[in-house]
C-alpha positions as CSV (number, residue, x, y, z in Angstrom):
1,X,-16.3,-3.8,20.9
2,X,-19.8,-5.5,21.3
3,X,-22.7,-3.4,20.3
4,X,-20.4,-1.0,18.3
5,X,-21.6,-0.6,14.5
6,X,-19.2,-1.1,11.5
7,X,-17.7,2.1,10.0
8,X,-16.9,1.4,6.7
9,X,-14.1,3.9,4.5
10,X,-14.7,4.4,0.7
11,X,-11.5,5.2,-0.8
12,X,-12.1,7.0,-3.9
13,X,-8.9,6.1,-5.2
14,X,-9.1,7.6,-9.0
15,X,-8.9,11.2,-9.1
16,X,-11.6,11.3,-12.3
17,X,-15.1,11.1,-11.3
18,X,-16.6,8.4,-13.1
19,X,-18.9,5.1,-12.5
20,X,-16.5,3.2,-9.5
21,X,-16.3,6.7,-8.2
22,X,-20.6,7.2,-8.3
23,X,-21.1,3.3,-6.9
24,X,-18.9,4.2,-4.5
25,X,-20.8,7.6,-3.1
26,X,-23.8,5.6,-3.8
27,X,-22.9,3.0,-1.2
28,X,-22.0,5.9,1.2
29,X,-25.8,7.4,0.6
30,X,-26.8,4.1,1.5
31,X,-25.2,3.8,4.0
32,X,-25.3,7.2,6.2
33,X,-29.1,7.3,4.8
34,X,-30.4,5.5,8.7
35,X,-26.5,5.6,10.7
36,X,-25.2,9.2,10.1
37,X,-21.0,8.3,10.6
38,X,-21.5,4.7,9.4
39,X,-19.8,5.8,6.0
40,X,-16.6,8.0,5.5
41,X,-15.0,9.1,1.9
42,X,-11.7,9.2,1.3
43,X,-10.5,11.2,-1.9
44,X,-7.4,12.0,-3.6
45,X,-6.4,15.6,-2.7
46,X,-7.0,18.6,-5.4
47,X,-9.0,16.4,-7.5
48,X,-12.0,16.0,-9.6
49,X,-13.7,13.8,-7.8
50,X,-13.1,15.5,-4.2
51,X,-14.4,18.6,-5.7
52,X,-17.9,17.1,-6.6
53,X,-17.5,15.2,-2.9
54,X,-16.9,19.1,-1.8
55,X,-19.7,20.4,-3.7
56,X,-22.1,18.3,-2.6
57,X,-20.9,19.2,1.2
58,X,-19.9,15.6,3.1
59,X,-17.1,15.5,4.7
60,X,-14.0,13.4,4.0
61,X,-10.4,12.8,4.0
62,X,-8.0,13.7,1.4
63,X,-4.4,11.6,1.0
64,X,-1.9,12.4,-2.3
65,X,-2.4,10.2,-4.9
66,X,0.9,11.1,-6.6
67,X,2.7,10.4,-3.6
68,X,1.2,6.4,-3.5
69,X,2.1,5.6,-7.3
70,X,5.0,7.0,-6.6
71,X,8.5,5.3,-8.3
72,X,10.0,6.0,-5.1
73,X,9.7,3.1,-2.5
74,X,9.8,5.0,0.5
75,X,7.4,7.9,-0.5
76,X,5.2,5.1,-1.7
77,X,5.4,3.3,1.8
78,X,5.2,6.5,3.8
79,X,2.2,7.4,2.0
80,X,0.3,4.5,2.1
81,X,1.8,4.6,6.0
82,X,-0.3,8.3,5.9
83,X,-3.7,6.8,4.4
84,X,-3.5,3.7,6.7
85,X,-3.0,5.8,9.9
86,X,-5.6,7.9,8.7
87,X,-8.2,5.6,8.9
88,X,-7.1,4.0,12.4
89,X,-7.6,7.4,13.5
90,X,-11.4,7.8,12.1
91,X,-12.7,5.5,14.8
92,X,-14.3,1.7,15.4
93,X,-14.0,0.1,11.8
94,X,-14.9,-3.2,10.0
């Protein structure tokens, strides 16, 4: 893995768009400003915010937020299962 770059995942983990949501895309600017790929969003499907991520045309993931605050254990698990194996999939990481 030496000379590889970090990729770092922002989880946008409220559906709202709001101030932890704008640091959050901020930090992606930031970061893809000088690496193009260094950065990659992650927002809850059918929501707010992924429609303004949408809108504003960078790509990203999409996992269902009902199904991780879930009451249910085992949807809980298989969705955060879903989300993790997602991101392993995206490539090198920090």
């Amino acid at each position: 893995m030496a000379g590889r770059q970090p990729r770092y995942f922002q989880l946008l983990a409220s559906p709202n768009f709001g101030g932890a949501e704008r640091l959050a895309l901020a930090i992606h600017d930031e970061l893809v400003k000088n690496r193009p790929g260094a950065s990659h969003l992650i927002a809850p499907v059918g929501s707010p915010v992924a429609a303004h991520v949408k809108d504003r045309g960078l790509a990203f993931s999409t996992f269902h937020l009902s199904s991780l605050v879930s009451g249910s254990r085992a949807r809980g698990l298989a969705a955060n299962a879903e989300v993790a194996l997602r991101v392993f999939s995206l490539g090198p990481r920090l």
